[in-house]
MDTraj code that builds the backbone (N, CA, C; nanometers):
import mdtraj as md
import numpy as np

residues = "UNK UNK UNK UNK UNK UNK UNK UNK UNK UNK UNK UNK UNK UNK UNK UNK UNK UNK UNK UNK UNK UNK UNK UNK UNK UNK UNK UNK UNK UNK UNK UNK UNK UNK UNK UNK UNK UNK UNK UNK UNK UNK UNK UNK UNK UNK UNK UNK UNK UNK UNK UNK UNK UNK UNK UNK UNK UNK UNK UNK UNK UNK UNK UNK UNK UNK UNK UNK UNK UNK UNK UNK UNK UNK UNK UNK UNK UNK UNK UNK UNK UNK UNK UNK UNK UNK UNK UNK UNK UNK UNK UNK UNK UNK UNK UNK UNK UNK UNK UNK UNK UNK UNK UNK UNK UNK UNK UNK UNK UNK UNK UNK UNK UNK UNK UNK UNK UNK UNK UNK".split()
xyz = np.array([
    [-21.6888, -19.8062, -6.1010],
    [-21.7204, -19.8335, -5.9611],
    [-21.5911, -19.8586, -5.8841],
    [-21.5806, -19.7905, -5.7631],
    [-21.4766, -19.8047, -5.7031],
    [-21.4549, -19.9155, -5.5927],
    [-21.3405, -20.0223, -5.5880],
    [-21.3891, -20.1223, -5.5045],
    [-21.2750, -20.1440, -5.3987],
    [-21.2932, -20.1908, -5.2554],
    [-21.1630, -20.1288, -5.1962],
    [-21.1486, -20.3066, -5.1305],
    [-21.0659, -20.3753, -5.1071],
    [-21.0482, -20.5304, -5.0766],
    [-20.9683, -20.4912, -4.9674],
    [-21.0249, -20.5527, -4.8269],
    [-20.9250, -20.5035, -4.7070],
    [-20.8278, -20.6443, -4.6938],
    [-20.7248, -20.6780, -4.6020],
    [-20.6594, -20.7774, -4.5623],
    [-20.5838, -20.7581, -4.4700],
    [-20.5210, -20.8211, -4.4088],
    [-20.4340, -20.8746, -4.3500],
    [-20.4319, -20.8649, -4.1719],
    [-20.5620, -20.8720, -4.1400],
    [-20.6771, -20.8962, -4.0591],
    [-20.6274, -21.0112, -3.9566],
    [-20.6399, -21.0836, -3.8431],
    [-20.6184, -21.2039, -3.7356],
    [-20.6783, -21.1691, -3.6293],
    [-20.5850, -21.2835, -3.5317],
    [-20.5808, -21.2770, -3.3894],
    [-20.4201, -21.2383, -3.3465],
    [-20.4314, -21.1402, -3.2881],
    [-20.2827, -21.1159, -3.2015],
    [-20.3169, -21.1252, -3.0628],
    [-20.1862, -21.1476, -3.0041],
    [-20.2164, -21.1016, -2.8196],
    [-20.1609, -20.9719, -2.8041],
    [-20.2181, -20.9315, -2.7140],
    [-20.2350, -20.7571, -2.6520],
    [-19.9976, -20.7385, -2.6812],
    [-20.0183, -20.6524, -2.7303],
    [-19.8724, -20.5353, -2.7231],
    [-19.7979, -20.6332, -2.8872],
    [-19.8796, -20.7014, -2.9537],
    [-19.8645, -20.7294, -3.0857],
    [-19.8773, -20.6818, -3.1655],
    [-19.8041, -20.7204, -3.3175],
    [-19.8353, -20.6208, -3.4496],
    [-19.8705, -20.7033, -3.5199],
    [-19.9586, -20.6013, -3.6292],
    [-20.0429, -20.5972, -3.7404],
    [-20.0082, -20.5492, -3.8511],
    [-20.0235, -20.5751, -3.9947],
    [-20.0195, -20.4769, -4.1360],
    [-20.1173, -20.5402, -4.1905],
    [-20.1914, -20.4445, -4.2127],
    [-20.3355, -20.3976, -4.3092],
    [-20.3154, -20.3592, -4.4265],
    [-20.3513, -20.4181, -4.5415],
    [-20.3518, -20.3898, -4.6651],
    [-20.4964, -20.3389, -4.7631],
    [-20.5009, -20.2388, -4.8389],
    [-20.6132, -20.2152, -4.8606],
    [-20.5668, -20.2050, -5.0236],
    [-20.6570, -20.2662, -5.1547],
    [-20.6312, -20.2560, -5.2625],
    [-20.7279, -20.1988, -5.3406],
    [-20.6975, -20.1097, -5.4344],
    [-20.8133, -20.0680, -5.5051],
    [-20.8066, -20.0530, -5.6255],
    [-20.9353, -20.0549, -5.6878],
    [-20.9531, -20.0959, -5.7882],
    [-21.0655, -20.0247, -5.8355],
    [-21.0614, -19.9422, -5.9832],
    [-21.1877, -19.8764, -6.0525],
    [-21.1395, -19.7150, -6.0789],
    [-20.9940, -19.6984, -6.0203],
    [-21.0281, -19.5391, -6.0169],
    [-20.9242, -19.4763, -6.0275],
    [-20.8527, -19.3550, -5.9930],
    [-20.6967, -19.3577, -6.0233],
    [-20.6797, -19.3008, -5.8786],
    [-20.6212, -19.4318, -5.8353],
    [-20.6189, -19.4339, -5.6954],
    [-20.5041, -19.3181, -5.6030],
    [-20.4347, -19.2546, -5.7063],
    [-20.3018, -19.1818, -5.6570],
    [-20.3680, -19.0300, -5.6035],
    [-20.5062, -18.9524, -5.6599],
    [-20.5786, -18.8646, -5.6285],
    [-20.6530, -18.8945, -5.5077],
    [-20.6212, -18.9784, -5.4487],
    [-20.7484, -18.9767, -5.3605],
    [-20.6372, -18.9709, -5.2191],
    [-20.7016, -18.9205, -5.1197],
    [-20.6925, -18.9150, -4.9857],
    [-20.7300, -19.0328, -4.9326],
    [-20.6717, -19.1261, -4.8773],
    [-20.7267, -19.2670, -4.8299],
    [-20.7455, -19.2614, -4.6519],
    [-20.8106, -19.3394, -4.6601],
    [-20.8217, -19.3484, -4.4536],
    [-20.8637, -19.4559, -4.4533],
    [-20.8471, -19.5017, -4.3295],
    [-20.8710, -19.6294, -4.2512],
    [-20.9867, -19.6292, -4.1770],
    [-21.0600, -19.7108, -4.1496],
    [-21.1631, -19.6850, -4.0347],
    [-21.1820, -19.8332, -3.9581],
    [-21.2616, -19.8042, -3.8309],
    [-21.3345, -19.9161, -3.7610],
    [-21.4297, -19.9497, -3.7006],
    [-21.4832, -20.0599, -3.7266],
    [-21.5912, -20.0579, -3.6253],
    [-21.6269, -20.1616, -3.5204],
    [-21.6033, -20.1600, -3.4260],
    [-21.6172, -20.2430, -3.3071],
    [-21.7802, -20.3219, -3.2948],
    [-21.8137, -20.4644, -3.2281],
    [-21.9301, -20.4461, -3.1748],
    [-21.9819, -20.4033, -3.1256],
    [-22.1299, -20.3629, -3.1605],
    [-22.2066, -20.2305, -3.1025],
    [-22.1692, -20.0955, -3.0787],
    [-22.0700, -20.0729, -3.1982],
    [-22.0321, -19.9346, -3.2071],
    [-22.0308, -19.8669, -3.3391],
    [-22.0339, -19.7470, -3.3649],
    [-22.0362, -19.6967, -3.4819],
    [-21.9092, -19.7333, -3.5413],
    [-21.9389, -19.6951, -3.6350],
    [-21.7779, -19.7161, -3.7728],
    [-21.6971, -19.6017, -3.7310],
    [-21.5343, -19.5538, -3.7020],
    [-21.4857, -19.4421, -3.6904],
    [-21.3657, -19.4468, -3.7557],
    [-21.3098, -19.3293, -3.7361],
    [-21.1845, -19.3207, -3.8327],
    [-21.0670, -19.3488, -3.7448],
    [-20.9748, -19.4067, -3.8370],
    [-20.8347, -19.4356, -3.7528],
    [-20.7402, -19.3716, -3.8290],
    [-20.6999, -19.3743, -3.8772],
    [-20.6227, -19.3189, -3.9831],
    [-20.5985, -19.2422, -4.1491],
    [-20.5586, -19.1472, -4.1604],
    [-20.5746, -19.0597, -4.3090],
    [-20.4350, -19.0686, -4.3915],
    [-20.3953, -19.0331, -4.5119],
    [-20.3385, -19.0141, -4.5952],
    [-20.3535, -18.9824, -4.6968],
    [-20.3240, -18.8392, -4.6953],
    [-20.4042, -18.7796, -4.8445],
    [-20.2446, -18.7992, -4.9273],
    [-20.3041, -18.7347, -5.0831],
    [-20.1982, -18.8082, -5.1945],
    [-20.0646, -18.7637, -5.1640],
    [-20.0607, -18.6720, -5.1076],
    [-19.9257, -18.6112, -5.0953],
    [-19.8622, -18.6442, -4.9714],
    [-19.9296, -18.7099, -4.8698],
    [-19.8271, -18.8911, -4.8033],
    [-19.8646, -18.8117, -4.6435],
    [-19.9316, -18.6576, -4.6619],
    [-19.9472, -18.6297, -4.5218],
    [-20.0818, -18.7207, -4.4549],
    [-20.0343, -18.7141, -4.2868],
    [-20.1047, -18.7898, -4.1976],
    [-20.1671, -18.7598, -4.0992],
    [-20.3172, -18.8123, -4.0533],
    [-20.3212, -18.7968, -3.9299],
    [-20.4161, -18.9348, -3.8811],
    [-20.4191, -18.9129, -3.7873],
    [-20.4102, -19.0029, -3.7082],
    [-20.5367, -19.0033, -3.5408],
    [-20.6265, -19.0937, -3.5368],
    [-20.7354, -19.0784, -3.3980],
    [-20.6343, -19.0379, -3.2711],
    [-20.6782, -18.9931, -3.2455],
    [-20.5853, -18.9990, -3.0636],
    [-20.5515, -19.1290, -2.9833],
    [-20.6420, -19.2177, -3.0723],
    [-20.6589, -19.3924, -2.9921],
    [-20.5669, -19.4367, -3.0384],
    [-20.5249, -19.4056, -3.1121],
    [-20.3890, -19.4779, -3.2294],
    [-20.2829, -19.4132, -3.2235],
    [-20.2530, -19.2957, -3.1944],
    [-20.1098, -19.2075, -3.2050],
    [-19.9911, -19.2862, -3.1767],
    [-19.9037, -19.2815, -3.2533],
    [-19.7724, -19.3805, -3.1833],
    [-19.7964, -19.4824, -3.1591],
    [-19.8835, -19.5737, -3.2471],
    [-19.8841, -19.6761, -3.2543],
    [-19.9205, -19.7585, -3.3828],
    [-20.0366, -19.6875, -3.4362],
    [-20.0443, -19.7084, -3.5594],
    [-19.9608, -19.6116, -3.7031],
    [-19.9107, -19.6444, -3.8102],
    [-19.8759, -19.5856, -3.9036],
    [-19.9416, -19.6179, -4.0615],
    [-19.9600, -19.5651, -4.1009],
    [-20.0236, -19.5574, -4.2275],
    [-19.9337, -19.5039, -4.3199],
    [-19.9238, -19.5873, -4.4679],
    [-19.8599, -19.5382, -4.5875],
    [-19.9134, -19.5682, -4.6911],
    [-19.8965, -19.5524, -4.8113],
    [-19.9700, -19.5681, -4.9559],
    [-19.8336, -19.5991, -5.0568],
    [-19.8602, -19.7012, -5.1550],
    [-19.8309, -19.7407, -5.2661],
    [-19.8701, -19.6684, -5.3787],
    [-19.8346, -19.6106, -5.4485],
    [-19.9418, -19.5645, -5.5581],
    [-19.9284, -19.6507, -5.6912],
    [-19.7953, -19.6907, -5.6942],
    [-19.7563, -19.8007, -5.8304],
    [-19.8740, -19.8952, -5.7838],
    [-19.9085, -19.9974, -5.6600],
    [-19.9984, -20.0678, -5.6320],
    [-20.1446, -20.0805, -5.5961],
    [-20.1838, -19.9146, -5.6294],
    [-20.3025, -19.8447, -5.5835],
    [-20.3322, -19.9616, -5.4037],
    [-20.2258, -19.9486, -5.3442],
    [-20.2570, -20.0283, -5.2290],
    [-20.2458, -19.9057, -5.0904],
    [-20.2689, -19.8832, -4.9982],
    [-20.2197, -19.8456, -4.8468],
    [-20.2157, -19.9570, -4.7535],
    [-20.1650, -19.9195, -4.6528],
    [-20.1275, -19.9799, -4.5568],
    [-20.1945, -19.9292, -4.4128],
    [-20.1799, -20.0243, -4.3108],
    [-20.1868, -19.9740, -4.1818],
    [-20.0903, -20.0509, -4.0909],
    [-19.9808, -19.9656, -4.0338],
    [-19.8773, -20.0727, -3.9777],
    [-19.9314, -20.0535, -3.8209],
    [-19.9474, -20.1510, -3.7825],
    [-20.0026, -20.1586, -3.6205],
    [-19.9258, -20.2371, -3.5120],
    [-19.9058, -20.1752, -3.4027],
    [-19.8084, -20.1758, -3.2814],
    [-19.8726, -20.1919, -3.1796],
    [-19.8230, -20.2250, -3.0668],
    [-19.8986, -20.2340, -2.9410],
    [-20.0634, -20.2302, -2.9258],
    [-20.0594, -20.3231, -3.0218],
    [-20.2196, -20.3648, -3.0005],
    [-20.2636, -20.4143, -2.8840],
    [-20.3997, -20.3153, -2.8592],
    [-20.4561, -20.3415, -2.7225],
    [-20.5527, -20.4266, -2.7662],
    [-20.6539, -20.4768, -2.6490],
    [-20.7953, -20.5556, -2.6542],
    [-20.8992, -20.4348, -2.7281],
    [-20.8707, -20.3370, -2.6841],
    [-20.9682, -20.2416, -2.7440],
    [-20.9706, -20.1903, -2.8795],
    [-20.8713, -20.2413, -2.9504],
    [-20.8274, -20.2207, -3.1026],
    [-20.9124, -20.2990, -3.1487],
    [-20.9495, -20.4138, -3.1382],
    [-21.0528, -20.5171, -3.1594],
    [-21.1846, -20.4796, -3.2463],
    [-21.1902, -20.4763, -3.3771],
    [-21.2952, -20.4230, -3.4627],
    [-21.2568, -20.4932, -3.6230],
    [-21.3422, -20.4744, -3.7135],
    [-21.3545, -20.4891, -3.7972],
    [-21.3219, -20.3409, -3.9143],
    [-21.2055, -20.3823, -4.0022],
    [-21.1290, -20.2441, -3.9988],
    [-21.1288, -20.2644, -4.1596],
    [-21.1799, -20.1140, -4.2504],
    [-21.2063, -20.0829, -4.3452],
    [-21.1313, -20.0064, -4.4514],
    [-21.0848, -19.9740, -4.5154],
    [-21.0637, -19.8408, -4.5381],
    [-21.1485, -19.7760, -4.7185],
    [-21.1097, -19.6674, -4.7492],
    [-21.1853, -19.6034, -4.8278],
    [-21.0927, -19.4080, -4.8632],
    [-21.1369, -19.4301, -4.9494],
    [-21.1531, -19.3051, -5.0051],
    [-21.2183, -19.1801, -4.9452],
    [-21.1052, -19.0767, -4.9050],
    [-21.2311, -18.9453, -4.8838],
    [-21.2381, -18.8689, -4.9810],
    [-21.3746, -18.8363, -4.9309],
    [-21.4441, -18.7578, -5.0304],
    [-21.4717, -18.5945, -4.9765],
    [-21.3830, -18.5321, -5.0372],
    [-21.3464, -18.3502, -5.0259],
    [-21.2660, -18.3687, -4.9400],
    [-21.2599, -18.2849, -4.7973],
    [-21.1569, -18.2375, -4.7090],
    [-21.1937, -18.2946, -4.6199],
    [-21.2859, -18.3627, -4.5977],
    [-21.3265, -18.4384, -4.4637],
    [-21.3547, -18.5909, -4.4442],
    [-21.2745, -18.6542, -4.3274],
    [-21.2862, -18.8220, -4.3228],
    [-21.3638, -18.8752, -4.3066],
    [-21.4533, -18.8006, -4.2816],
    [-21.6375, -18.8227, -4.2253],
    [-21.7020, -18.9012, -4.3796],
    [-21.6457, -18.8011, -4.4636],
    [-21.7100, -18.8622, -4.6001],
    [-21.6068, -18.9190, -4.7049],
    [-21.7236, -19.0165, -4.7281],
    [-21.6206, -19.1477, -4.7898],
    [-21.6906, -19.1562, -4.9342],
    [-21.5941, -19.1862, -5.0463],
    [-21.6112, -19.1958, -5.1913],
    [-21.7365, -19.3405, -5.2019],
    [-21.7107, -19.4103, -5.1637],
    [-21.7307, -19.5553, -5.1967],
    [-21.8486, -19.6048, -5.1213],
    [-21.8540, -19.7134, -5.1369],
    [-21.9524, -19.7892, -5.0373],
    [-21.8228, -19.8732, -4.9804],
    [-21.8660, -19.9395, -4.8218],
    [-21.7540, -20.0149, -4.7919],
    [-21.7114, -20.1417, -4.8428],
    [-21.6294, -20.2388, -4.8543],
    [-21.6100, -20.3355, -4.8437],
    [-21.6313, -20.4399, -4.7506],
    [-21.5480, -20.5453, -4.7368],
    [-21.6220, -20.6783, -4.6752],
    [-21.5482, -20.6249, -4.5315],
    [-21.4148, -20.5467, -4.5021],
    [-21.2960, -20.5376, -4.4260],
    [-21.2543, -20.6683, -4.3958],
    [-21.1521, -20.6359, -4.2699],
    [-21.0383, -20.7305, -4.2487],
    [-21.0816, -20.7120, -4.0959],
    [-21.1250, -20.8600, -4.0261],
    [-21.1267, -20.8372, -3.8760],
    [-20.9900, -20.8384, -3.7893],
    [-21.0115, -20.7466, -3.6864],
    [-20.8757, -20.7750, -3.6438],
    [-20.8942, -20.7653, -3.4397],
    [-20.8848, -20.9113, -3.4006],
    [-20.8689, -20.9543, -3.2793],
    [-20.7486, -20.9434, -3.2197],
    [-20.7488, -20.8635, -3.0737],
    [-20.6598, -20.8899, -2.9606],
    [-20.6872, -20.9202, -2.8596],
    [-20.6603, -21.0308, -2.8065],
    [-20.6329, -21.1109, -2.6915],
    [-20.5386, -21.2161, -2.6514],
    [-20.5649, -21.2313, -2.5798],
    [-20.4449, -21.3007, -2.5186],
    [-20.5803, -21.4897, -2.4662],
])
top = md.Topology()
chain = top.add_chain()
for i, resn in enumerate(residues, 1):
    res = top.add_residue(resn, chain, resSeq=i)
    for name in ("N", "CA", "C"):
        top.add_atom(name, md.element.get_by_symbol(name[0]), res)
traj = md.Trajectory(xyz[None], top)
């Protein structure tokens, strides 16, 4: 069973940074394509960020140049390095495993995530 532990989650004020840690555990984490996701109140879950094994990226349009994403593989860990956090970044943020070629589908069931507040 594959299990993914989010962290490093708070409160910032607006044009602050963040690093998101995601650890996993159950699987051989260096094959997998990892992504980030979020989900706001009263909104669906969406994707923020990708990294498949071979370290390429992409990235929502909401996030460009601001967020960065990388992977550990000695630590089966990724990252999400976050910049100029707005109020609207404001969600509860996941990440996971994709499953085939698309971020839509995810290996796993989710985890607990890491909330992450901006305001001032």
């Amino acid at each position: 069973q594959v299990q993914f532990v989010e962290s490093g989650g708070g409160l910032v004020q607006p044009g602050g940074s963040l690093r998101l840690s995601c650890a996993a555990s159950g699987t051989i984490f260096s094959i997998y394509a990892m992504g980030w996701y979020r989900q706001a109140p009263g909104k669906q879950r969406e994707f923020v960020a990708g990294i498949t094994s071979g370290g390429s990226t992409n990235y929502a349009d909401s996030v460009k140049g601001r967020f960065t994403i990388s992977r550990d593989n000695a630590k089966n860990t990724v990252y999400l390095q976050m910049n100029s956090l707005k109020p609207e970044d404001t969600a509860v943020y996941y990440c996971n495993a994709r499953l085939g070629t698309n971020y839509d589908l995810v290996l796993s069931s989710w985890g607990q995530g890491t909330q992450v507040t901006v305001s001032s």
